[in-house]
N, C-alpha and C positions, 0 to 999 in steps of 0.2 A: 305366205302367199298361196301356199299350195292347200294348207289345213280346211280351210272351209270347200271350196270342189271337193275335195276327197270325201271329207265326210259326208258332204250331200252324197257322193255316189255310195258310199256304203251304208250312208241309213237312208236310202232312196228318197230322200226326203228335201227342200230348199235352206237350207238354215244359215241363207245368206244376212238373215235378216239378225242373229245371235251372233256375227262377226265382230263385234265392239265388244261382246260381251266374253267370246270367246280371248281375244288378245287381250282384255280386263285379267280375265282368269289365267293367262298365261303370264303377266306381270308377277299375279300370286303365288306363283308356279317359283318364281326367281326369290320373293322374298319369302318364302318357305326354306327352299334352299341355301338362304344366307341365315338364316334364323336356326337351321340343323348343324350349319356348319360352327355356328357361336356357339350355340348349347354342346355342342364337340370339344372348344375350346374351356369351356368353361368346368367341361367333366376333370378336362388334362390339368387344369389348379384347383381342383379339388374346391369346388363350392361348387355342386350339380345339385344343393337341395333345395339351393337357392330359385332355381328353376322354374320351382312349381309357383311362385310369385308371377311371374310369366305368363303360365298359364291358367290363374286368376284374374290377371288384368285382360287376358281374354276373353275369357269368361265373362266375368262380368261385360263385357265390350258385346260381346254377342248377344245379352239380354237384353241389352242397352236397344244396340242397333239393329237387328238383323228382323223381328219381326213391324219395327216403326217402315225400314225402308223396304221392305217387300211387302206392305199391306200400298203404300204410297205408289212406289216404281218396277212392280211386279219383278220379273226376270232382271231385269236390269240392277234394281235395288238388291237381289239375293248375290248375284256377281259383284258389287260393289263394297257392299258389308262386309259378304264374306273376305275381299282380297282387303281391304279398311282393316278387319280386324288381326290378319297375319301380319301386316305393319305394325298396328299395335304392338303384336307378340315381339316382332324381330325388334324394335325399339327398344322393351321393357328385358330383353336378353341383351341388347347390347349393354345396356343402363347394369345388370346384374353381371357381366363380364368385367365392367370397366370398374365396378365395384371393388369385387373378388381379385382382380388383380391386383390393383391399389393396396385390398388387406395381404395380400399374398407376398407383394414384394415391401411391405411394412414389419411382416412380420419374419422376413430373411435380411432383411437387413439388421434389425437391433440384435 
């Protein structure tokens, strides 16, 4: 509530008009934070090389999308891609946790 006033007062500037885009980027904010906290979990069973699969499918995610929808929806498409593609990440880390786990309690069991 308070995030956009503020920052107009400290970049003296109106930037009431980037507020969808700013709470866009704060959703990303949340699934950054749940995708460091997997990659966390995933260190602690030992499959963290798995990882960088991860951040491939981000990769390529962001070659994909991120210059189609900023040539398209300017400001708006660069906030959307980019928090699109952190989903992607947190997704493809969940997908390599539930993996790793499965081989991890497969191979404590036998």
């Amino acid at each position: 509530m308070l995030g956009v006033p503020v920052l107009s007062l400290v970049f003296n500037q109106d930037i009431s008009l980037y507020k969808s885009d700013l709470l866009i980027l704060l959703l990303r904010g949340g699934f950054l934070a749940l995708s460091k906290f997997i990659v966390s979990m995933t260190i602690v069973i030992r499959y963290q090389k798995a990882t960088c699969i991860g951040y491939i499918v981000g990769g390529i995610a962001a070659l994909a999308l991120s210059r189609p929808m900023v040539r398209k929806y300017g400001l708006h498409g660069a906030s959307y891609s980019y928090t699109l593609i952190t989903i992607l990440i947190t997704i493809a880390f969940v997908v390599i946790f539930v993996v790793g786990y499965k081989k991890n309690v497969n191979k404590n069991v036998n």
